[in-house]
Every structure is written in structure tokens, then in C-alpha cells.
N, C-alpha and C positions, 0 to 999 in steps of 0.2 A: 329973541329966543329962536327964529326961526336960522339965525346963523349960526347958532351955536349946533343945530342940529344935521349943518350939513359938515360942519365940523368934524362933529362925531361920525356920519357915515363915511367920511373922505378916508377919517383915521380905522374905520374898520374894515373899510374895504382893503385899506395899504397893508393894514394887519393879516389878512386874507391873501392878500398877493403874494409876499413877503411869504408866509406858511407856503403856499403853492410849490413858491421856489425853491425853498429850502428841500421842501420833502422830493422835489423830482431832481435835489441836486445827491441824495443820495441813491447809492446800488448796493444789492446785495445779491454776488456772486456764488453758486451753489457748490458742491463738490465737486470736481472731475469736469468741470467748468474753466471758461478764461473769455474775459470780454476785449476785445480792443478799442481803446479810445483815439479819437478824432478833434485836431484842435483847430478850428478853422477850418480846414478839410485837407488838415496833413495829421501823419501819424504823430500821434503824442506819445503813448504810451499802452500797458497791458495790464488787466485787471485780474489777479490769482481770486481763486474763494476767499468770499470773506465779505468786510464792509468797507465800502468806498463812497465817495464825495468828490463829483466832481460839479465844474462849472457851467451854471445856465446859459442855456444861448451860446456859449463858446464852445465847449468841448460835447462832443457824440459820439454815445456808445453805440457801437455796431453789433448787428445778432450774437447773441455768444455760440462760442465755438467749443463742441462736445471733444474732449479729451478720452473717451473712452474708445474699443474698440469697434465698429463699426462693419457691418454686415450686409453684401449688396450680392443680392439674387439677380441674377439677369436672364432674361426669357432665350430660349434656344435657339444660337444661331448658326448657317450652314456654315460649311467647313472644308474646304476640298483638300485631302489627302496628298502626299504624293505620286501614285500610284492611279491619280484622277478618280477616285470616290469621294462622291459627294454625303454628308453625313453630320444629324444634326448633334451639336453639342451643348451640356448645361452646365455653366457653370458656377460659380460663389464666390467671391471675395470675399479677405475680411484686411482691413486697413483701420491704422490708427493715425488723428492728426499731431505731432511731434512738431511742429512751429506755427503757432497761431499768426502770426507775423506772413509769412512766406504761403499759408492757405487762403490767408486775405488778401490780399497784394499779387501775388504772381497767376492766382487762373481766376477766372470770372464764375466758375462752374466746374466745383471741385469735383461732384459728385458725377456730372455727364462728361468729364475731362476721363474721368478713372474707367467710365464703362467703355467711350470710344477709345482708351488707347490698349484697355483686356483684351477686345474682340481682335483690333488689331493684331495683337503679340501672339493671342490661338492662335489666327489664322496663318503665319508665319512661323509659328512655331509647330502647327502641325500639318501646315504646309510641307513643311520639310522629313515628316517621315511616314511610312506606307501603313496601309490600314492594319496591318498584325502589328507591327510594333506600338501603333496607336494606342491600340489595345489591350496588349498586353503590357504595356509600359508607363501606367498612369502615373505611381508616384514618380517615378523619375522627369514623365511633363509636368506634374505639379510643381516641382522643386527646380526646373528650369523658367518656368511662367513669374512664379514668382520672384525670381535674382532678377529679370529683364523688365519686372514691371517695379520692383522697388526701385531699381536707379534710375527708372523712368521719374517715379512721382519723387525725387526723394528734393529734386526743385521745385515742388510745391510745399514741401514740411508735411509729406504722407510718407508713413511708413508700411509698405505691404506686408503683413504679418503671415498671409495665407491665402492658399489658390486653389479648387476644389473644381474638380470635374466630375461635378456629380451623375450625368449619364453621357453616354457617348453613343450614338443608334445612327447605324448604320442603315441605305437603304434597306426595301423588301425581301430584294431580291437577294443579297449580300447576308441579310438574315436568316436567309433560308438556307441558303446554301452553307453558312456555319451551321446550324444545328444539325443540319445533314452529318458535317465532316464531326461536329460533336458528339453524337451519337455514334459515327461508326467509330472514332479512338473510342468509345464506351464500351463498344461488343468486343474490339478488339483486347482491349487491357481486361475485359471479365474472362475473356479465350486465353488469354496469356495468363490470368491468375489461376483459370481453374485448372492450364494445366501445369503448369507451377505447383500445383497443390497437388492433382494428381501424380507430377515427377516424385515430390516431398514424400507421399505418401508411398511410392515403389521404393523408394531409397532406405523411408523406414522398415519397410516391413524385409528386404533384403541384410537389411543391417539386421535387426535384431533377428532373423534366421542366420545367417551369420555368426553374429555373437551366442546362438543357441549351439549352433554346430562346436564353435571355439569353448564352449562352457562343458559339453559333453565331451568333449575329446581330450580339457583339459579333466573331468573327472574319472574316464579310463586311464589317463597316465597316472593321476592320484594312486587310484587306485592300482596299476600294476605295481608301481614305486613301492607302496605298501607291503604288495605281495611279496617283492622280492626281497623287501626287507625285513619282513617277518619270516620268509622261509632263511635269508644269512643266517637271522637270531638265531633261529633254530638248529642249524646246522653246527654255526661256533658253538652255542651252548649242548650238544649231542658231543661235538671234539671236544671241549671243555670235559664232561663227565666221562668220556672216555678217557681221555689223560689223565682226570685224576684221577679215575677206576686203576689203570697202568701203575699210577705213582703211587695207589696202595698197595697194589699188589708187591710192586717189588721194595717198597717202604717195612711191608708183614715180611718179605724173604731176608731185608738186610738184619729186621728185629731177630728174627729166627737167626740167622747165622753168630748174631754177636749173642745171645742167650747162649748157642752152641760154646761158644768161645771162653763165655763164663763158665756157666757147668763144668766144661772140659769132660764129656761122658767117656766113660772106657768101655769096651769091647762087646761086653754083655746089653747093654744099654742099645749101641749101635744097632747090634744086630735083630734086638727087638724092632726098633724105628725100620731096618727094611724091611722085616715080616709086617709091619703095620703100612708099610708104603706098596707090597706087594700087595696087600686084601686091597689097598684102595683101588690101585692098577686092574684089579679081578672086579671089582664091579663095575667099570667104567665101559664103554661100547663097542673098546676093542674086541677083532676078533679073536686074535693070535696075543699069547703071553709067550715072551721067552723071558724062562727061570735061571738063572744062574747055577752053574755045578756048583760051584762054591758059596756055598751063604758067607763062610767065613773073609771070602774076597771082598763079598759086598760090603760085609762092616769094615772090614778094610778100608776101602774105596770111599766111606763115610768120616772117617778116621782123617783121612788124609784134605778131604774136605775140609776138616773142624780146621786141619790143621794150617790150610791157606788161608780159610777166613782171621785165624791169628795174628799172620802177617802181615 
């Protein structure tokens, strides 16, 4: 019995072993993950998410390697200018690994590779220009840092996605003396605006006297226009009823003459009409009446009248 029982623990321990192995010959790779396997201690292959089985004792998986973007603050460092100022700089990466292959194999120290060859590229790169444009021209250094450090890393399988200069501080003294110059373009552009506003406001108020004077001068021409044109009216229509006062008048003389012409009056008749044209003559404002010797001429001299109007 007693061999039967070492039997059994030989087979449960193998049983044991056998589990051990199996379970450490599986991985299970997470999202936005990638492991590299090692087969003997050459590259074998690359592990995506998911579930894998590899071999014990033969094949080793290496730390996995984060596929996400990646995010590196680096503490402040000097910076000398072209213009010889010295001046501390902060800056931020942000990089993604793009060949898991080429981050394992080609640098030992992905992470202290990428900070010394940043500090590097600033200082070269702002090396090269003077402290106003330094400053005044950040995204255009951010976007030159970045082209010279991606094709830096890009034979590690890192891609430089972004490059952040998040303060730039100039010496004490350099500080002081900007706010200085800041402050006075301040007085200066509030001197310039207020009198900008003061010019604005001379302009308006010139203008709209102006347009007062141009408003009144155009409402006395209205108005003479007016006047002149209601005194014409008046004038054409005073000629108007004078004319046609005239075209009655001698409209009643032609009716009169041709009544004459019908009737045909004879002698007796006439000579009534100048004793009736005489009284009217006598009361009118003359001084002087001259009478005719002849009354019998006068109906005459009416006679011969009727007698043109006939013709």
C-alpha cells in the first residue's frame, strides 16, 4: 500500500505541474495593447488584444507596450536665445508608439531617448531666434519642434503627435523691463484711442451742423420755390380771367352785332339806341360830352354799322 500511495502523489503532483504550465502558457492582451514575444532570445513575434498561448520555457513575453497616446511633462530647462538671453523654458510632449517592433529593438530607453533629444531640438531651435520673436511666435516653434522631433523618433516606431511650450520666462530683469515697455504701448494706444474718439466725436458733431445748415438751406429754397410758384399760379390764372373777361367782352359785342344784323332795325330804332348810348356816356366820369349836331347822322352812322356787320 505504501507504493501505491507514492504513486498517487507522483501523479498529482505531475497533475499540478502540467496545470501550472498550461496556465502560465496562456496571455491575455488588453485593449490598446501589443506584447512582443521572444523565442529563445530572438524576436518571434507580436501579440494584438485578445487571447494567446504561447510556449513554456521557450518563448518570453516582453513588457507590453501601451499603443495609446502618451504624455511627457518635462521640468524647466535654460535656453539661451539668439540674441544671448538666457531664459527658462516648459515644455510637454505628447507621442504615440506606431511599431512595437522598432520601440523594442532600436533604443534601450524610449522614454529618456525622447526627453534628451526635446531639450536638444529647443535649444537649437531657439537657439536660433531672438527673444521677441521667441515670444511672440510660439505656435510657429511648436509646429517646427514638432517636424524635427517626429523624423527624429520616427526610427524608433514613435510618432510625435504634439509639442507644447507651455511657459517661456525670461530673466528678472528682461521681465521688468517688458512690462515697462507693456504698459507704456497701454498709455499709449488708450492716448491714441481716446483721441481717436475725441477726433470721431469733432467730426460728428461738424457733420451733423453741417447737415443742419444743408437741411435749412435746403428748406428756404423749398420754400422760395414754393413761393414763386404759387405767385406764377397766380399770375397765369389773374391773365387767364383777364383773357377771358376780354373774350366775353368782345364774344357780347360780336353777339350784339349779329342780333343787329337779324333784326335789320331801321332809322327810328337807331336813333333811340344813340339817345340810350348818350345817357349812358352822361353818366359815366367824363368831363366833357361832345353831342352831335346831327342826331339824324348819328343813326346814320349806326345804320352803316349794322350794315358792315352784314358783310
Amino acid at each position: 500500500m505504501p507504493g501505491i500511495n507514492v504513486v498517487a502523489t507522483f501523479l498529482y503532483l505531475v497533475a499540478i505541474l502540467v496545470f501550472i504550465v498550461a496556465l502560465s502558457s496562456i496571455r491575455v492582451i488588453r485593449q490598446s495593447t501589443v506584447g512582443v514575444v521572444e523565442r529563445l532570445g530572438s524576436f518571434h513575434r507580436t501579440m494584438p488584444n485578445g487571447l494567446h498561448f504561447v510556449m513554456p520555457f521557450i518563448d518570453k513575453v516582453l513588457p507590453l507596450i501601451d499603443l495609446r497616446e502618451h504624455v511627457m511633462d518635462y521640468p524647466p530647462i535654460p535656453v539661451i536665445t539668439k540674441d544671448n538671453v538666457t531664459m527658462q523654458i516648459d515644455t510637454v510632449i505628447y507621442y504615440q508608439v506606431t511599431d512595437p517592433i522598432k520601440a523594442t529593438y532600436e533604443i534601450s530607453n524610449l522614454r529618456g531617448a525622447i526627453e534628451k533629444i526635446t531639450q536638444t531640438t529647443i535649444r537649437n531651435v531657439i537657439g536660433d531666434l531672438p527673444l521677441d520673436e521667441t515670444l511672440t511666435s510660439r505656435e510657429r516653434v511648436n509646429t517646427q519642434l514638432r517636424v524635427i522631433l517626429d523624423e527624429a523618433t520616427d526610427k524608433w516606431g514613435v510618432k510625435v503627435t504634439r509639442i507644447e511650450l507651455k511657459s517661456i520666462e525670461p530673466p528678472r530683469d528682461i521681465r521688468d523691463a517688458m512690462e515697462k515697455q507693456m504698459r507704456a504701448e497701454r498709455d499709449k494706444r488708450a492716448q491714441i484711442l481716446s483721441a481717436e474718439g475725441e477726433r470721431a466725436a469733432n467730426i460728428l458733431t461738424s457733420e451733423g451742423r453741417k447737415q443742419a445748415t444743408i437741411l435749412e438751406a435746403e428748406g428756404h429754397r423749398t420754400r422760395a420755390i414754393l413761393a414763386a410758384e404759387a405767385d406764377r399760379q397766380k399770375r397765369i390764372l389773374e391773365a387767364e380771367g383777364e383773357a377771358q373777361a376780354i373774350m366775353t367782352v368782345y364774344q357780347a359785342r360780336a353777339r350784339g352785332l349779329t342780333m343787329l344784323k337779324e333784326v335789320q332795325p331801321d332809322q327810328a330804332l337807331l336813333t333811340i339806341q344813340g339817345f340810350d348810348a348818350l345817357r349812358e356816356v352822361a353818366n359815366g366820369q367824363a368831363t366833357k360830352i361832345i353831342i352831335p349836331s346831327d342826331l339824324a347822322g348819328l343813326a346814320g352812322t349806326l345804320k352803316a354799322l349794322v350794315e358792315i356787320a352784314k358783310d
